[in-house]
Phi, psi and omega in degrees: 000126168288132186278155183295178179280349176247018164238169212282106207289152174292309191218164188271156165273142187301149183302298132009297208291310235254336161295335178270344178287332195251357166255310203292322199296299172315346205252333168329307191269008208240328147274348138318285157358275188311291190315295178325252225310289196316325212267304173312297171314302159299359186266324206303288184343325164283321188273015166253330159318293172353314199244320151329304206284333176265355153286330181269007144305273219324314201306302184311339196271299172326336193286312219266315206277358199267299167323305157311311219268344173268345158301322170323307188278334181299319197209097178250339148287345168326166176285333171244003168310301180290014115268350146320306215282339158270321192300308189292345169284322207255356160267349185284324172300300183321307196278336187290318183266356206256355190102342182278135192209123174263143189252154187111134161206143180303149167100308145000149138277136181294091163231132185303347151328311212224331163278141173227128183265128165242026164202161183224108199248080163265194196050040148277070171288353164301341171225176187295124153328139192026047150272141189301150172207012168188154130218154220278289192218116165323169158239172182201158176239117177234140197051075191015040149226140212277113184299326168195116175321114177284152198254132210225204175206125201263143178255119173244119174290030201255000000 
């Protein structure tokens, strides 16, 4: 009768028996391992599934938020701008819990990272060289990576 690995053997085991015991043990811990790491891999894999599928909501979302912020901009004295102008607050929330944050702001520094300049405004010495001084299209960021650049318009003192 063999003794269990955790109690003490009664008799030593013959050399043959304790080599073969010490190869089952070793392919033992080694499929533990595998599994651990495997158990590791999927979970990253799901949670990066994961963050695709809610960046390209997002994505899909941003078109409907470009649309309020461009009816706004059509009728800024119109009669529904202050509700466009909540309905467009209460989706800046929406995206704000979902991790989306938006970027580009007038006064801003021009950094390409998070900007996209699609106008040039020179001979503005009234503000700092490559400062934001219009923008175009928000930009956003989810999880400190940038979802879509904003598209802006940059001021050059030259």
């Amino acid at each position: 009768m063999l003794n269990s690995p955790e109690s003490e053997p009664d008799q030593p085991l013959d050399e043959p028996l304790a080599h073969e015991f010490a190869q089952v043990e070793d392919r033992y811990r080694r499929a533990l391992a595998d599994l651990e790491n495997y158990r590791k891999r999927a979970s990253r894999e799901t949670e990066r599934r994961v963050e695709e599928a809610r960046a390209s909501v997002i994505r899909d979302w941003l078109q409907t938020v470009d649309s309020v912020e461009l009816a706004m901009r059509m009728q800024p004295d119109g009669a529904c701008y202050d509700g466009l102008q909540a309905v467009l607050q209460q989706m800046d929330a929406v995206l704000a819990r979902e991790g989306a944050h938006r970027i580009g702001w007038i006064g801003d520094a021009f950094d390409p990272e998070h900007h996209e300049a699609v106008a040039v405004q020179h001979g503005r010495e009234d503000v700092e060289d490559r400062t934001i001084v219009a923008v175009q299209r928000s930009g956003y960021t989810l999880a400190d990576r940038v979802l879509r650049p904003a598209q802006v318009t940059v001021a050059r003192a030259d």
